[in-house]
gemmi code that builds the backbone of each chain (N, CA, C; Angstrom):
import gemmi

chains = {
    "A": [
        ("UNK", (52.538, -0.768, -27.847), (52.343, 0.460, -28.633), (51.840, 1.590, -27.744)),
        ("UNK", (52.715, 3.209, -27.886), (52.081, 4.089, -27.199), (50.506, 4.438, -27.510)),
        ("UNK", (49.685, 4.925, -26.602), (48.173, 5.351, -27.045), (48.846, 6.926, -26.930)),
        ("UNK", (47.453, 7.311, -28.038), (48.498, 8.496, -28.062), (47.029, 9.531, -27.758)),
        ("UNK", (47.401, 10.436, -26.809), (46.173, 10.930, -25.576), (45.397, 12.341, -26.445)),
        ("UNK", (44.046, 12.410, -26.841), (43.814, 13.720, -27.159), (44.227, 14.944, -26.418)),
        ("UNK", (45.128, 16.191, -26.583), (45.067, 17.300, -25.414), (43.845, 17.734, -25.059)),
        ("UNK", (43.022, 17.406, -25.437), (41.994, 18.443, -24.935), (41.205, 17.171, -23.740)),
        ("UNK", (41.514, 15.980, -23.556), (41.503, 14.988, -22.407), (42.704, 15.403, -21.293)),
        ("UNK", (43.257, 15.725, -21.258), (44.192, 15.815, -20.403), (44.138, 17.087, -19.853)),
        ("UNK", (43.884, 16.724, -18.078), (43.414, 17.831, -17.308), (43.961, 19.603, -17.347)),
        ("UNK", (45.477, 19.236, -18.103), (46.434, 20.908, -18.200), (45.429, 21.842, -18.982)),
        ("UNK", (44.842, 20.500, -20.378), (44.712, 21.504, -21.098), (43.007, 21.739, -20.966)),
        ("UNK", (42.675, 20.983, -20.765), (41.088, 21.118, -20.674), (40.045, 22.511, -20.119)),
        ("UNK", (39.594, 22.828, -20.983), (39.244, 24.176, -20.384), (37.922, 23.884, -19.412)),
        ("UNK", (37.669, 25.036, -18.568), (36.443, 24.494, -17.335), (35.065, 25.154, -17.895)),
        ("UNK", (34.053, 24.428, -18.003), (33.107, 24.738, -18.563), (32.429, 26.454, -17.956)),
        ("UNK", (32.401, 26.289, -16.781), (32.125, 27.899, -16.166), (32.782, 28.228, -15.378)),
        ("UNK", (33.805, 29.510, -14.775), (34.482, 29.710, -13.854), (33.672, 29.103, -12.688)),
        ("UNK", (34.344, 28.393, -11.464), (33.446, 27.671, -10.290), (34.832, 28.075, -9.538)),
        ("UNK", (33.710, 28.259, -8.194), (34.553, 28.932, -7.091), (35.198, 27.481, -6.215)),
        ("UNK", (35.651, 27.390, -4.835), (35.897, 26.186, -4.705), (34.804, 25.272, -4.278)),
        ("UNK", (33.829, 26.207, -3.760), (33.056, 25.427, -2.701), (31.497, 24.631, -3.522)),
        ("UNK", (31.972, 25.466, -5.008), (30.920, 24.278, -5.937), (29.979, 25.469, -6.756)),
        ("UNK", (29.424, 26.339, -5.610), (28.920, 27.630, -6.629), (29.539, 28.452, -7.279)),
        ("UNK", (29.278, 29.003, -8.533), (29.813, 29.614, -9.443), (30.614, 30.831, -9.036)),
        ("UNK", (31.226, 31.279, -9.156), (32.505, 32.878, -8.985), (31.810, 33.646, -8.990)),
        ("UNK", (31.980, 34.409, -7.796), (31.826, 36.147, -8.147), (32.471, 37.139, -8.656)),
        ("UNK", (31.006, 37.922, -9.572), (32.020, 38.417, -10.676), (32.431, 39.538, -10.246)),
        ("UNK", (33.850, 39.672, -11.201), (34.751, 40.794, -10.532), (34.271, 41.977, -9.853)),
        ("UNK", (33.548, 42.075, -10.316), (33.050, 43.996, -9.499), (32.403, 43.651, -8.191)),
        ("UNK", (32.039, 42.464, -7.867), (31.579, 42.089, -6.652), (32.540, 41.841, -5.491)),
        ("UNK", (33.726, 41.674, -6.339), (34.711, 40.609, -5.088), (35.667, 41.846, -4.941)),
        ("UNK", (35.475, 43.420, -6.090), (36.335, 44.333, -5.351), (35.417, 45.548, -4.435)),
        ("UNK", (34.145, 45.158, -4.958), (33.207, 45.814, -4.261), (33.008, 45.249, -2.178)),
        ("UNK", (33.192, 44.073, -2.201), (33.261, 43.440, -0.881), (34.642, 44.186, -0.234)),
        ("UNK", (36.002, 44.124, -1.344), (37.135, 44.367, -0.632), (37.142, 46.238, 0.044)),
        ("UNK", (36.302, 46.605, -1.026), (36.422, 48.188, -0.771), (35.886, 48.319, 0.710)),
        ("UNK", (34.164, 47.518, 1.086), (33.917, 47.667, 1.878), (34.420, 47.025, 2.956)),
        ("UNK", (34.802, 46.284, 3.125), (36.019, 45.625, 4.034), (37.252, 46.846, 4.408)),
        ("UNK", (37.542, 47.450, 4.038), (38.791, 48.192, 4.020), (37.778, 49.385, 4.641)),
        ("UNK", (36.931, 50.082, 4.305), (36.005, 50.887, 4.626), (34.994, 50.735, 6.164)),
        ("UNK", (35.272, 49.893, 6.527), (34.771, 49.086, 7.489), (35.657, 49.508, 8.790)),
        ("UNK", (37.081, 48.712, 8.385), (38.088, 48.645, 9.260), (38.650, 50.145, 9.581)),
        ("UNK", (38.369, 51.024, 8.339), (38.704, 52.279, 8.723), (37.725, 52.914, 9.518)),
        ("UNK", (36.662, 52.662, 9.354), (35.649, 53.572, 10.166), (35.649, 52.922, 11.671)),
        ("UNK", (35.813, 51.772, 11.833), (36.553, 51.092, 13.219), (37.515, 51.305, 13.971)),
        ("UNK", (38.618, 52.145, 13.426), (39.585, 52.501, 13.487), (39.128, 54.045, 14.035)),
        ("UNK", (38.551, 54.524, 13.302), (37.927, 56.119, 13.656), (36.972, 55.703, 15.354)),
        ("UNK", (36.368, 55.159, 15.446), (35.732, 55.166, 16.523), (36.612, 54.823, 17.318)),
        ("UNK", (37.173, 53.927, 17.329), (38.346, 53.683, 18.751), (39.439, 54.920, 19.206)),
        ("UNK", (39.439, 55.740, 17.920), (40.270, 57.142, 18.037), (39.392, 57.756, 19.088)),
        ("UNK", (38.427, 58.243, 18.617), (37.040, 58.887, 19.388), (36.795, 58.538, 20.495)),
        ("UNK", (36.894, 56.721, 20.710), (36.668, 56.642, 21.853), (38.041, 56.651, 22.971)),
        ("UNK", (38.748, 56.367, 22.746), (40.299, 56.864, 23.114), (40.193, 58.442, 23.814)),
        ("UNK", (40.314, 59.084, 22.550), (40.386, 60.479, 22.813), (39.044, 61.498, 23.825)),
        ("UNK", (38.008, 60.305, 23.753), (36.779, 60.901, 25.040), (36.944, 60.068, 26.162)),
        ("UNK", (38.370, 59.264, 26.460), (38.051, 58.439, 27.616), (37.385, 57.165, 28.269)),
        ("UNK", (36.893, 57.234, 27.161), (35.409, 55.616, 27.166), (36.849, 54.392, 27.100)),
        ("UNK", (37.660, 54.782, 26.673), (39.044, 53.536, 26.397), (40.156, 53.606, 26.833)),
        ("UNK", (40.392, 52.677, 27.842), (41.947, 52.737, 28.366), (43.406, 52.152, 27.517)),
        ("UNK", (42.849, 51.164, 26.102), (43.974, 50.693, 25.738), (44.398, 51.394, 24.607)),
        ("UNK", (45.381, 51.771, 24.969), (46.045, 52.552, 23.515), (46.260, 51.304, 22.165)),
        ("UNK", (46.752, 49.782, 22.257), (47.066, 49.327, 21.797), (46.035, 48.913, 21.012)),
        ("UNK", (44.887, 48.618, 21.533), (43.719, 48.246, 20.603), (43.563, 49.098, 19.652)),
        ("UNK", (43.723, 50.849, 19.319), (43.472, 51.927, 18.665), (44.645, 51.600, 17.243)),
        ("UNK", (45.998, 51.136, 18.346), (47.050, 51.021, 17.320), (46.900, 50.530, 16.475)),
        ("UNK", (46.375, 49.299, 16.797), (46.361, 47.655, 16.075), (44.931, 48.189, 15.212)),
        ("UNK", (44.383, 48.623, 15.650), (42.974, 48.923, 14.367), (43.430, 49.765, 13.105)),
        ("UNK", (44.162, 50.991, 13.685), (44.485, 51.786, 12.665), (45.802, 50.748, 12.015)),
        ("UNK", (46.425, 50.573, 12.653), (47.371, 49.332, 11.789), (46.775, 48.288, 10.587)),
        ("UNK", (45.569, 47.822, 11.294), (44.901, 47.091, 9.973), (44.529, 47.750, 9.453)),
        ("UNK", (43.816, 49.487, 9.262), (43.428, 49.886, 8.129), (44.338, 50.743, 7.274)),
        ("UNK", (44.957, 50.973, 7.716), (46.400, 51.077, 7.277), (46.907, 50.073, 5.729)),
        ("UNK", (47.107, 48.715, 6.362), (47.610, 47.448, 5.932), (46.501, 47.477, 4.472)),
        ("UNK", (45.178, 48.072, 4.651), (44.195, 47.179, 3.925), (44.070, 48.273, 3.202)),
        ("UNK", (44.192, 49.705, 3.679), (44.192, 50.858, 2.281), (45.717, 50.121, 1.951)),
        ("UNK", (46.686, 50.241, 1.918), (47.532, 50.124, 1.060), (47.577, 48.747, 0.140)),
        ("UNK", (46.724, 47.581, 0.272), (46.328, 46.530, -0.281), (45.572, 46.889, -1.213)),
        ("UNK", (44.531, 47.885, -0.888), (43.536, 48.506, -2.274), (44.245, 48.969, -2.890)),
        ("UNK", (45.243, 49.864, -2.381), (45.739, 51.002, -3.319), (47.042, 49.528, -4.274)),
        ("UNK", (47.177, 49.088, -3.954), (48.320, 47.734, -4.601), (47.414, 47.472, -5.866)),
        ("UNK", (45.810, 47.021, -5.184), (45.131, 46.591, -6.556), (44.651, 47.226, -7.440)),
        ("UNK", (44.350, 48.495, -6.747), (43.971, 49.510, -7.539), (45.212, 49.826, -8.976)),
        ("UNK", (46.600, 49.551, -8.034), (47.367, 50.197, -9.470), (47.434, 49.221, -10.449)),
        ("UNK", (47.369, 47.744, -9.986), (47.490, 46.449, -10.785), (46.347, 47.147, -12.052)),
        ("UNK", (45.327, 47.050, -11.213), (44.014, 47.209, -12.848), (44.071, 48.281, -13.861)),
        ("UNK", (44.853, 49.811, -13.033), (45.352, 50.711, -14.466), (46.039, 50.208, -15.299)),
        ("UNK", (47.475, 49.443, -14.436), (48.113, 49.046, -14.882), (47.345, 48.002, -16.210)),
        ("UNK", (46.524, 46.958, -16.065), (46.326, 46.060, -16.996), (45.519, 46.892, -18.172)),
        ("UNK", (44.880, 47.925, -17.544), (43.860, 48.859, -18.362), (44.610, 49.438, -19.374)),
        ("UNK", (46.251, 50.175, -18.549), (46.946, 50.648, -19.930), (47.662, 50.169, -20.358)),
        ("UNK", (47.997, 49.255, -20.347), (48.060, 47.972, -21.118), (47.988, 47.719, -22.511)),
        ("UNK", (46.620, 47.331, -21.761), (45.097, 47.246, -23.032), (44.841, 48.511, -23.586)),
        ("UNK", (45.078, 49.480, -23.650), (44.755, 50.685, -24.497), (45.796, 51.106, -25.574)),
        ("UNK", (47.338, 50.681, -24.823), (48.561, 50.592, -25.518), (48.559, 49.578, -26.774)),
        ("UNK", (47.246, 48.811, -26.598), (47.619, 47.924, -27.809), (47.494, 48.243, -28.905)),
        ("UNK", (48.293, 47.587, -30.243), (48.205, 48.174, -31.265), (47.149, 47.484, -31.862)),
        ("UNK", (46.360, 48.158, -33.031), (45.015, 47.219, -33.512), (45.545, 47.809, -35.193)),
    ],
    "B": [
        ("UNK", (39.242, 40.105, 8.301), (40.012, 39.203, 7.520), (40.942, 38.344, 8.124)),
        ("UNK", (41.376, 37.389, 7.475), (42.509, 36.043, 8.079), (43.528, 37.170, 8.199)),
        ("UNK", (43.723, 37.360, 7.678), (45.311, 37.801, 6.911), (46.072, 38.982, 8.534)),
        ("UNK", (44.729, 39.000, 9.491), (45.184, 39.690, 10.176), (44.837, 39.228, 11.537)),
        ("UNK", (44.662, 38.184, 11.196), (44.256, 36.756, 12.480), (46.062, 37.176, 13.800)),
        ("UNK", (47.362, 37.419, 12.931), (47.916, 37.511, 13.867), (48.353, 38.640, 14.454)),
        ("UNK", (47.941, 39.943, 14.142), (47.850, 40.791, 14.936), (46.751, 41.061, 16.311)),
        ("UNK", (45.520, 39.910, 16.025), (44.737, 40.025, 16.637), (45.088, 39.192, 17.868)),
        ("UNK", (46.025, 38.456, 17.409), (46.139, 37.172, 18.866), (47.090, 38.241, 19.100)),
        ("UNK", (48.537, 38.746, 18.862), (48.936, 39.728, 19.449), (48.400, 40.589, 20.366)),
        ("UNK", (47.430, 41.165, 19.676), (46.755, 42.270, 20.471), (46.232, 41.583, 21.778)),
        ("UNK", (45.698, 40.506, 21.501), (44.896, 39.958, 22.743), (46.081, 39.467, 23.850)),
        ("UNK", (47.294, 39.461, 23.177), (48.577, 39.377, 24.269), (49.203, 40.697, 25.315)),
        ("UNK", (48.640, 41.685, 24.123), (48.960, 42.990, 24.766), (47.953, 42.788, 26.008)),
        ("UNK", (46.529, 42.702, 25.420), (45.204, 42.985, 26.858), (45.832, 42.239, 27.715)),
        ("UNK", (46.329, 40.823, 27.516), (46.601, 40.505, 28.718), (47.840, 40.903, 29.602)),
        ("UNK", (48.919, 41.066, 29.017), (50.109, 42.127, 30.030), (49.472, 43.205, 30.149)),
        ("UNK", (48.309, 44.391, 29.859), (47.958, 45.110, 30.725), (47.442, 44.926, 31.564)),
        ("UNK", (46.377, 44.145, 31.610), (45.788, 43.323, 32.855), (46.870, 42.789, 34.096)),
        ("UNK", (47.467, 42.132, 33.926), (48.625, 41.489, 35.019), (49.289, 42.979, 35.226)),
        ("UNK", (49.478, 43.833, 34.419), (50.401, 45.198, 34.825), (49.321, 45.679, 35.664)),
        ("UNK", (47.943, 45.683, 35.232), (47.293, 46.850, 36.667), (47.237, 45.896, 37.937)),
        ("UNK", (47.082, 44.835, 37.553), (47.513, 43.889, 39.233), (48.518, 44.133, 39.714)),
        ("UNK", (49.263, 43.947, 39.162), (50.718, 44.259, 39.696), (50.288, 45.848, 40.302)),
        ("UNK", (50.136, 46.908, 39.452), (50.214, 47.922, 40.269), (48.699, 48.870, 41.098)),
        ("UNK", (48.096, 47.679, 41.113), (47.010, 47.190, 42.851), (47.967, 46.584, 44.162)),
        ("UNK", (48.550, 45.905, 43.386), (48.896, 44.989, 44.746), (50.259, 45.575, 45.019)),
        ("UNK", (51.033, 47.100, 44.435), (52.107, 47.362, 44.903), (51.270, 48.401, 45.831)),
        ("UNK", (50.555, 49.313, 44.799), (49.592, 50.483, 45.530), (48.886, 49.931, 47.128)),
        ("UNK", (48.688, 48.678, 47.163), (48.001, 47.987, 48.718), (48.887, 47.387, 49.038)),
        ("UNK", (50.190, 47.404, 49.009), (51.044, 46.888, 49.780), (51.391, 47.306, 51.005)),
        ("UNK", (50.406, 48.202, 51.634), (50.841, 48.397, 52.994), (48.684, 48.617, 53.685)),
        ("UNK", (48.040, 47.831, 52.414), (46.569, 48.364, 52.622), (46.400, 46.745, 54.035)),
        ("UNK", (45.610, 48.114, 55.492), (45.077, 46.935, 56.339), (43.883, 46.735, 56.214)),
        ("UNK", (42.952, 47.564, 55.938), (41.681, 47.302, 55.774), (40.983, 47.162, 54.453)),
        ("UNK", (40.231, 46.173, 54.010), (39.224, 45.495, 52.866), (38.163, 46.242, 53.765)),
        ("UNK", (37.173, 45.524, 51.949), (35.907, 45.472, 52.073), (35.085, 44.485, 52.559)),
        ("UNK", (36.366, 43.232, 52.174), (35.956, 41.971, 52.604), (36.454, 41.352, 54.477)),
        ("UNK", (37.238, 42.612, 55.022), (37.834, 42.244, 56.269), (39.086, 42.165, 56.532)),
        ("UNK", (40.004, 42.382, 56.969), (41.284, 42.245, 57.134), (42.001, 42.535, 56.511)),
        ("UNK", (42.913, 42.282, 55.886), (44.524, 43.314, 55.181), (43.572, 42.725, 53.754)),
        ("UNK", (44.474, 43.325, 52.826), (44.584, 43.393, 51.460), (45.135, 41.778, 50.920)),
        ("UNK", (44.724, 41.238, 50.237), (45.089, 40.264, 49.239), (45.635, 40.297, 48.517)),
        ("UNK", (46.734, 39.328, 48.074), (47.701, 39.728, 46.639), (46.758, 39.315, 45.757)),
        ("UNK", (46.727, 40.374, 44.686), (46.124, 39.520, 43.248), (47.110, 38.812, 42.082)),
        ("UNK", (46.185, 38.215, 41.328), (47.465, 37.816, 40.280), (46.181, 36.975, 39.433)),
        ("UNK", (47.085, 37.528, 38.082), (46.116, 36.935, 36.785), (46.382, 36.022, 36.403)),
        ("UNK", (45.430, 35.043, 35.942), (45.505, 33.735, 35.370), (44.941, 33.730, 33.942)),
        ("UNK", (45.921, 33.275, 33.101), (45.886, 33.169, 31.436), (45.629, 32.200, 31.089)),
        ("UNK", (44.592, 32.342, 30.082), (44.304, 30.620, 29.879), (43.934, 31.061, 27.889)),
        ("UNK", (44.859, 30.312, 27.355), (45.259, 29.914, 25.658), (43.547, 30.191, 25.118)),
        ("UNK", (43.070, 30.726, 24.128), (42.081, 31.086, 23.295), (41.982, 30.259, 22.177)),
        ("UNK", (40.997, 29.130, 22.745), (40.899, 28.271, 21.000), (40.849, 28.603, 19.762)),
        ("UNK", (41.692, 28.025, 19.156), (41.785, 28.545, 17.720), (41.097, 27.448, 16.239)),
        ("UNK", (40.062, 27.829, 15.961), (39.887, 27.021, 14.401), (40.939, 26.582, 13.338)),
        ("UNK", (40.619, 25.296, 12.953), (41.455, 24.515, 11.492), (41.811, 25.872, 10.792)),
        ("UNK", (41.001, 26.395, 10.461), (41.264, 27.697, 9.159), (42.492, 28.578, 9.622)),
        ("UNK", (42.653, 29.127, 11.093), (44.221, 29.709, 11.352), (43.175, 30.984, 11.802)),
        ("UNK", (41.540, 31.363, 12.145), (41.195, 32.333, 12.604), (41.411, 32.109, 13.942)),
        ("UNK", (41.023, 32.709, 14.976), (40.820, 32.762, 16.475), (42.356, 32.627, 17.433)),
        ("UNK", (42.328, 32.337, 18.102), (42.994, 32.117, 18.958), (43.643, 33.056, 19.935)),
        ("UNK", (45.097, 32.991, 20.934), (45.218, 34.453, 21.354), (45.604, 33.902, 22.867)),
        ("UNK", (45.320, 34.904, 23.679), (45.126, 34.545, 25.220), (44.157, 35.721, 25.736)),
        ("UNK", (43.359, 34.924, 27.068), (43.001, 35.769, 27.757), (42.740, 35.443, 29.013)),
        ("UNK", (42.700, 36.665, 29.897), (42.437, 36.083, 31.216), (41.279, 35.747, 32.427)),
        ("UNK", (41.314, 34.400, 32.639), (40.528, 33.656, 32.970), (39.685, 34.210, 34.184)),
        ("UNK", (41.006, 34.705, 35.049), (40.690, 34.297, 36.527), (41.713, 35.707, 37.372)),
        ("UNK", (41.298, 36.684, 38.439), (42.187, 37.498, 38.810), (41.997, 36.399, 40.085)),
        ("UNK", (42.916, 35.635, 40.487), (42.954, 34.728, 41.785), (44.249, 35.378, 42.557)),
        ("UNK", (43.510, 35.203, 44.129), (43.789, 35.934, 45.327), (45.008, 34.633, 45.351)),
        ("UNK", (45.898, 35.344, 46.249), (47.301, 34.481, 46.769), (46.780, 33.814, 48.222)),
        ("UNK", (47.130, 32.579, 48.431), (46.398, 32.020, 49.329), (47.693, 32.360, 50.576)),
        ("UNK", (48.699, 32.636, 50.311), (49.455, 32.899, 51.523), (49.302, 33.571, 52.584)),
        ("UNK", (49.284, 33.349, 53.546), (48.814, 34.097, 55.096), (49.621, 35.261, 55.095)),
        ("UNK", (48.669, 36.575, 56.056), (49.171, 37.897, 56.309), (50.122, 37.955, 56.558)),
        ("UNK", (51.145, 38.483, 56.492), (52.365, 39.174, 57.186), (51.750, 39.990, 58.526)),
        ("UNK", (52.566, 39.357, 59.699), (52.337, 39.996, 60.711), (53.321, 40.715, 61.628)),
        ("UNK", (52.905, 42.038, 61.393), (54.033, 42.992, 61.947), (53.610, 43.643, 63.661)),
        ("UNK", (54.831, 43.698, 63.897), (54.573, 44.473, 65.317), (54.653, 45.633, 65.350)),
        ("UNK", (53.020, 46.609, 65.431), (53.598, 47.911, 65.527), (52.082, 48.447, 66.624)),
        ("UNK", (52.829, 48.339, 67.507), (51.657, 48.521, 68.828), (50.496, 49.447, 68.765)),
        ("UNK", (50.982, 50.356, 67.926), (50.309, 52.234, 67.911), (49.784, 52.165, 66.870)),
        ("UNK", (49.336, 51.373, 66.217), (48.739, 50.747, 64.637), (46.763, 50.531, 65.257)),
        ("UNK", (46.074, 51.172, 64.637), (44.998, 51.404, 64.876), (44.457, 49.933, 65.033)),
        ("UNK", (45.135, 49.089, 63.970), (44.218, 47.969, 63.131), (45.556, 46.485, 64.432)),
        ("UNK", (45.984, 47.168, 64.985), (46.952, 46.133, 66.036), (46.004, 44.947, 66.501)),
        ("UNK", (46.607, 43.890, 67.231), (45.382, 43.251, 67.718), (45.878, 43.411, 69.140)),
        ("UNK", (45.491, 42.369, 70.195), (45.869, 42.590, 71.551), (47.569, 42.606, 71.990)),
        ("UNK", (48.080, 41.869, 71.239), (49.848, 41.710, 71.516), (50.279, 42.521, 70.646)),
        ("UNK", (49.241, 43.654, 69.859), (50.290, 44.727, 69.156), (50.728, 44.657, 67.981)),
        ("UNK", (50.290, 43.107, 67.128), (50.618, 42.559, 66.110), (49.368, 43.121, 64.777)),
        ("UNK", (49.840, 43.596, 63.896), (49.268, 44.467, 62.810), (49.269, 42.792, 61.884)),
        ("UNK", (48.341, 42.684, 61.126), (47.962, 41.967, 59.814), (48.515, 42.384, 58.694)),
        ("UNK", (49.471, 42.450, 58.295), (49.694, 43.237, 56.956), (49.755, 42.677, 55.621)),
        ("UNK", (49.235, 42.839, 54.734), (48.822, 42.277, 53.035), (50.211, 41.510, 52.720)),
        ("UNK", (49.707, 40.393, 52.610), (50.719, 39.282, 51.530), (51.567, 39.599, 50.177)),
        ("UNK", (51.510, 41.185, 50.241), (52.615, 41.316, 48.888), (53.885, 41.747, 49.466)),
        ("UNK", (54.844, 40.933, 48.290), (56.104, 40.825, 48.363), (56.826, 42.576, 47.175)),
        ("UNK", (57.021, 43.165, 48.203), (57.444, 44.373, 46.374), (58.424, 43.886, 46.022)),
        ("UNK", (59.480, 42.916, 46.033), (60.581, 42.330, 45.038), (59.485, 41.412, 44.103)),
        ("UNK", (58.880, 40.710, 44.787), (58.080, 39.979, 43.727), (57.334, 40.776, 42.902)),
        ("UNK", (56.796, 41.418, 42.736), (56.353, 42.250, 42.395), (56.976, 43.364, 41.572)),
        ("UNK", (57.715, 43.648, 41.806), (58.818, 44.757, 40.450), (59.098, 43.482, 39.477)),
        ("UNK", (59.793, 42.136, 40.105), (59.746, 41.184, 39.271), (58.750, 41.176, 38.229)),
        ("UNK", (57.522, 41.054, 38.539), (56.313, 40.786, 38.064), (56.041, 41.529, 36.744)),
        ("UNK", (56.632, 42.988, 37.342), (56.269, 43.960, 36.993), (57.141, 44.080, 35.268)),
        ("UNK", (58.326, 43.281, 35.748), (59.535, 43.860, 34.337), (59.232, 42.612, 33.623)),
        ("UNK", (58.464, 41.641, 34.069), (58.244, 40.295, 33.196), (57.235, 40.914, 32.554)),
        ("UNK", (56.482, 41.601, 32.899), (54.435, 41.865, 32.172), (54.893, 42.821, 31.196)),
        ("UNK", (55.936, 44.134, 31.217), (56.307, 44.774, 30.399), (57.272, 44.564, 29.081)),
        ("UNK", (57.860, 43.136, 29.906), (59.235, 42.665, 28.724), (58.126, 42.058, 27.368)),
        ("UNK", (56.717, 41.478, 28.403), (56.130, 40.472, 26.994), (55.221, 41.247, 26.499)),
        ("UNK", (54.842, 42.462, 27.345), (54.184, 43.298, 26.387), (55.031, 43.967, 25.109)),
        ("UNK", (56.207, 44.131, 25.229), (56.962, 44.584, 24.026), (57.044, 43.481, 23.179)),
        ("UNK", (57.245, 42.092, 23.933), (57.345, 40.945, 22.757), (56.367, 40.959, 21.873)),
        ("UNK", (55.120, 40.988, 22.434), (53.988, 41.163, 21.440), (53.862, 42.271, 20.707)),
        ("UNK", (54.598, 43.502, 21.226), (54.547, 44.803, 20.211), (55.849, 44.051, 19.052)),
        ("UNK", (56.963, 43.393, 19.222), (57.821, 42.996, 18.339), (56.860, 42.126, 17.027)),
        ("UNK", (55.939, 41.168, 17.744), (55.363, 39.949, 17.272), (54.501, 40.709, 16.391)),
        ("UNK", (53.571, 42.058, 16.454), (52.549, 43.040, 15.691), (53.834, 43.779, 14.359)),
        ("UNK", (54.621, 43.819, 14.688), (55.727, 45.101, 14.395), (55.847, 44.025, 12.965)),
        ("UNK", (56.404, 42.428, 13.660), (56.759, 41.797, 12.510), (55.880, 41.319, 11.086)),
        ("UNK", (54.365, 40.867, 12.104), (53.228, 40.279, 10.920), (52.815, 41.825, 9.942)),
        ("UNK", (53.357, 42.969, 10.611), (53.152, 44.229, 9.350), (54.118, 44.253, 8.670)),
        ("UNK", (55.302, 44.022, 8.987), (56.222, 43.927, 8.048), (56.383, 42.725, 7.153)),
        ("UNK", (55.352, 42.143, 7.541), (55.587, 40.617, 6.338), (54.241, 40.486, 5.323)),
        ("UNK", (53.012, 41.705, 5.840), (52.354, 41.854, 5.444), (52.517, 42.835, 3.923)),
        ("UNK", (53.614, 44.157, 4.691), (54.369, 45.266, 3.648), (55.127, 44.306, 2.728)),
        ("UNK", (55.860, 43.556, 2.864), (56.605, 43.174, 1.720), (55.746, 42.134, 1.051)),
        ("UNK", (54.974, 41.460, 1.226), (53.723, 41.216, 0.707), (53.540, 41.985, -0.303)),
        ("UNK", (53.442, 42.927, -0.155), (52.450, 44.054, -0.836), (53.242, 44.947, -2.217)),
        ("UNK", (54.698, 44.131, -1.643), (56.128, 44.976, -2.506), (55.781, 43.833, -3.428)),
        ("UNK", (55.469, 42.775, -3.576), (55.578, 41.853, -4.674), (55.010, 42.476, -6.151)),
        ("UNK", (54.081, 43.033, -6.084), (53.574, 43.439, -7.840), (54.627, 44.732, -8.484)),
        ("UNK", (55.657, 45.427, -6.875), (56.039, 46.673, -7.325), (57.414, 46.633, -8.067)),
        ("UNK", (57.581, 45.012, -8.085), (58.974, 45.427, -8.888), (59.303, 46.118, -10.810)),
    ],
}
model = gemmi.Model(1)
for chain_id, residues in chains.items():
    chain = gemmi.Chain(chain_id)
    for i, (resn, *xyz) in enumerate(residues, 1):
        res = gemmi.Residue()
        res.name, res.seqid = resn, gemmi.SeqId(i, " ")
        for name, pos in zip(("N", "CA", "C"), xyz):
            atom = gemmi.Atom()
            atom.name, atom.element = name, gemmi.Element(name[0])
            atom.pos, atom.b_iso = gemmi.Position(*pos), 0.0
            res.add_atom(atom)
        chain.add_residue(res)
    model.add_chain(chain)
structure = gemmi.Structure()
structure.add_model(model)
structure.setup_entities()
């Protein structure tokens, strides 16, 4: 005879008692993990500015290091600006809804 | 960030073909140098690369260079009597660089510096279409 399995036993459906990150402590909450990304991106740009500076006063002979910096901040504003449109996007969305 | 782990080993490919490029153009610039600091003609230089360990996670790695090591090959000795730096039979010491070896040197350090500008060129473009995924 089949046993016949509760869904709410079976791992698909089972919901997780608190969002948990992988490493065992709990998730950071959203405004934290875009607050890190902003400054990350903010970081790499102002890194990017000094190697210009220092380039352009001589303190630096490699052009390529300047490239490759402004290249990553480059890469990482247009990654914000990606997420940035995702969340209007979900925002108007959610405002479009009908109630 | 990871995500840019391979522009960085790139880049560290670029430092190193500039490095071997200013050797190269030391040891073309002293290719006729008789007197050092250390004594006698000029020494060939030449850079030694040695692989940049890289972590499980896919951060680090790269190249860089280890070692600018002197060419152990003996002076070239030319006859030119009226040569300040002559010795008693007239025979001049002259620096161990080869300029064929050396232009050689020269179009190899520049070919892989572009490889690595190809290798930067590509991880942004795989990074951009990355980025095309939410825009359809």
């Amino acid at each position: 005879m089949m046993r016949i399995v509760p869904t709410g036993a079976t791992p698909a459906f089972s919901l997780p008692a608190a969002p948990r990150a992988a490493g065992g402590e709990t998730a950071k909450p959203f405004a934290d993990l875009l607050k890190d990304a902003v400054d990350q991106v903010n970081r790499l740009q102002s890194q990017a500015d000094s190697l210009a500076d220092q380039l352009a006063s001589g303190k630096l002979d490699n052009v390529h290091q300047v490239m490759v910096a402004m290249e990553k901040a480059s890469l990482a504003l247009q990654l914000t600006i990606q997420v940035r449109n995702k969340v209007i996007e979900a925002y108007q969305e959610m405002m479009r809804t009908q109630v | 960030m990871a995500d840019f782990s391979s522009l960085d080993i790139s880049a560290s490919g670029l430092s190193a073909q500039r490095r071997r490029m200013d050797t190269v153009a030391e040891n073309i610039a002293n290719a006729e140098t008789t007197r050092t600091a250390q004594g006698g003609p000029y020494r060939r230089k030449q850079v030694v690369f040695q692989a940049l360990p890289n972590t499980p996670g896919g951060a680090g790695g790269g190249v860089t260079v280890t070692e600018v090591a002197t060419d152990p090959r003996p002076a070239r000795l030319v006859y030119r009597p009226g040569h300040p730096d002559a010795n008693a039979e007239g025979y001049v010491r002259m620096p161990n660089v080869n300029i064929l070896e050396e232009m050689v040197d020269m179009v190899s350090a520049t070919r892989s510096y572009e490889a690595n500008v190809a290798a930067i060129n590509a991880a942004k473009q795989m990074t951009r279409k990355a980025l095309e995924i939410g825009r359809g």
